[in-house]
C-alpha positions, 0 to 999 in steps of 0.5 A: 360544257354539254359535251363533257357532261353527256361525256360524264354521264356515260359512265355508269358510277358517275352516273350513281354518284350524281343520283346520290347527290340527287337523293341528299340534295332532296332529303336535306330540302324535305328535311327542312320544309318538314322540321322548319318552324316546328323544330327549335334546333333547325333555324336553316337549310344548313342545319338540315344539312348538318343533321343529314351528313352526321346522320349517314356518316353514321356518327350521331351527334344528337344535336339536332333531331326530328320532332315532326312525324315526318321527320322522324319517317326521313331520319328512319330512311336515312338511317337504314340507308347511310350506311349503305350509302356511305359505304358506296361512297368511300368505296368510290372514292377508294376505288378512283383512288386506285384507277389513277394509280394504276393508270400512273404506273402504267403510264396512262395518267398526265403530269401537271409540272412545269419546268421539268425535263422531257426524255423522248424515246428509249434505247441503251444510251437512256440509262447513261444519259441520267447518269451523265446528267448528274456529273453537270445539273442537280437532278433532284432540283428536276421533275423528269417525265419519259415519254416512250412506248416501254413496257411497265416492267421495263420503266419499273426496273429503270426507275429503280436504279434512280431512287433518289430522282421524281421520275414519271412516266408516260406511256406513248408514241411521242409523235402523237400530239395527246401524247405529248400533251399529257406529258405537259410538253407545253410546260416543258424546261428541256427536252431530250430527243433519244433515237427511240430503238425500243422494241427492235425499231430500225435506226432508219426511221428514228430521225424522222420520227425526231423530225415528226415529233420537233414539229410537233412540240414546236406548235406547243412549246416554242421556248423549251431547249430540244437537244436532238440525237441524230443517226445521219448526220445528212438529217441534222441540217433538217432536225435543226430548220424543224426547231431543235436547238442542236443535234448529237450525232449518234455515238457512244458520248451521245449520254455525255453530250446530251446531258452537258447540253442541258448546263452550256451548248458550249460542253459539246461544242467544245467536245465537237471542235476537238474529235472533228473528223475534218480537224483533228484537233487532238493527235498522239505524237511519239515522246522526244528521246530527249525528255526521258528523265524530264518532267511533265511540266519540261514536256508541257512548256517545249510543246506550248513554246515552241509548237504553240500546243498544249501537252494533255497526257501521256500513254505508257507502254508496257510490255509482258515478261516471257520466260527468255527474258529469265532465262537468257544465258546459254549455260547447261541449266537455262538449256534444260529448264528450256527444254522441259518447258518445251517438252510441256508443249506450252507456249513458253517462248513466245517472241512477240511480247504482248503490249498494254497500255496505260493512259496518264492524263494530265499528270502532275508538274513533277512527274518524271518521263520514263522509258515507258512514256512512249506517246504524248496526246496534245490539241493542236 
């Protein structure tokens, strides 16, 4: 306690502040051992005290004055004085007010929630992350703090694409423990490890900065859910024994991922299973000649039958028009207008037809395979 008062003291306006309080404090007991027993309206120090604060607010009740020759010395002085006085103390106070809330922009400040979700680090899968998260959680139920080394006008315009969502940010190296601390990670529901790239960090150094900051929030908060984003998947083994309760191998679902996270662990263990490298699980076989005019559902009951797989969608092909195909005959007009158009030197007659396609994921019962419906995805 000695130290946070001598810590007080060093600044300057508290140190004016506490005189003020020193001079008042005075004032109000002079006041009182003057007037007491000579002054019918003051019966206690609270009356005293009463007169004074009216008196240097400035607002002048008149319900109790000094009657004494000393006491009316006092008022003169308070008199002169209160406006200065509270004008310096209004001013103070305004002038607190507006520290804190340059710091909170800045990110300087600390937040006091609790059962909020932590965002540590910046990069380009931040936005997306947010955005993912609404599709599976209420976000609006959440107080969300960043915690990453942004500049002001970096979070300003980020914090502007999500107007509806209480977003605080603070500004710092998350593996620093007071960083961390002023983001009340103690208090912490969630927390979200991105691979922090921001200001042209290398992807070398992001896992073990991961690694650096889940020991340190383990030592703080041992009961908050930490989902990880990993960009060697040799680190994740490691990120897990720090404390994590899973890792997100770095890829372009990483926002789909770490936001699903946060309602089941099943969401991307299911994601996970599905597109594993190991056992591909999900495959694009060609479409049997035979189902052509058939329905999906044909389609859907013989694969699940027979192979014991489930039919998810269909990819058609189709293919661009060329002019060959318009003109097509060997007669004396088709060869002239061929001939004009080759004399335009434009390439007309391209042979090789350019191919576009169009996924039809889990398409109706009903629907009818064409020709176009030239591949069938299905999870093995």
């Amino acid at each position: 306690m000695k130290s946070k008062f001598k810590k007080l003291l060093n600044d300057p306006a508290n140190k004016f502040l506490l005189f003020i309080l020193i001079f008042v404090i005075f004032i109000g007991l002079l006041l009182y051992a003057t007037e007491i027993g000579k002054n019918p309206n003051i019966h206690s120090l609270f009356d005293a005290f009463w007169w004074l604060i009216v008196t240097i607010a400035t607002v002048g009740y008149g319900d109790i004055v000094p009657n004494t020759f000393l006491g009316k010395i006092i008022g003169m002085i308070i008199i002169i004085s209160g406006v200065t006085l509270f004008s310096l103390i209004s001013g103070s106070i305004a002038s607190a007010l507006v520290e804190w809330r340059i710091k909170e922009r800045k990110g300087l400040g600390k937040v006091k929630f609790k059962n909020h979700l932590v965002i540590l680090g910046w990069n380009n899968h931040l936005e997306k992350t947010l955005e993912a998260m609404e599709k599976f959680i209420n976000l609006e139920e959440y107080n969300i703090v960043l915690v990453n080394q942004a500049e002001e006008e970096d979070y300003e315009n980020f914090k502007s694409k999500f107007p509806d969502l209480n977003i605080k940010f603070i500004h710092g190296d998350f593996i620093k423990e007071n960083v961390l601390k002023r983001a009340n990670i103690s208090q912490a529901k969630y927390i979200i490890i991105l691979s922090d790239t921001y200001g042209g960090r290398s992807l070398d150094e992001c896992d073990e900065r991961t690694l650096i900051s889940i020991l340190l929030i383990r030592t703080l908060n041992n009961d908050a859910k930490i989902y990880a984003e990993v960009v060697k998947e040799e680190k994740a083994k490691y990120i897990l024994r720090a404390g994590a309760d899973d890792v997100i191998l770095g890829n372009e679902f990483n926002s789909i991922l770490l936001s699903s996270a946060l309602l089941s662990p099943a969401y991307h263990m299911l994601f996970r299973e599905i597109a594993s490298l190991d056992n591909m699980r999900v495959q694009l076989i060609p479409v049997p000649k035979n189902f052509i005019g058939e329905t999906f559902k044909d389609l859907f009951n013989h694969f699940k039958q027979n192979k014991n797989i489930l039919a998810i969608g269909l990819v058609s092909t189709k293919k661009e028009f060329t002019i060959n195909d318009f003109l097509s005959s060997d007669s004396s007009i088709d060869n002239f207008i061929r001939q004009k158009f080759e004399e335009a030197e434009e390439d007309f007659f391209e042979e090789e037809k350019k191919e576009n396609y169009e996924l039809k994921l889990n398409p109706p019962d009903d629907y009818k395979i064409s020709e176009n419906d030239s591949y069938v995805f299905v999870i093995k």
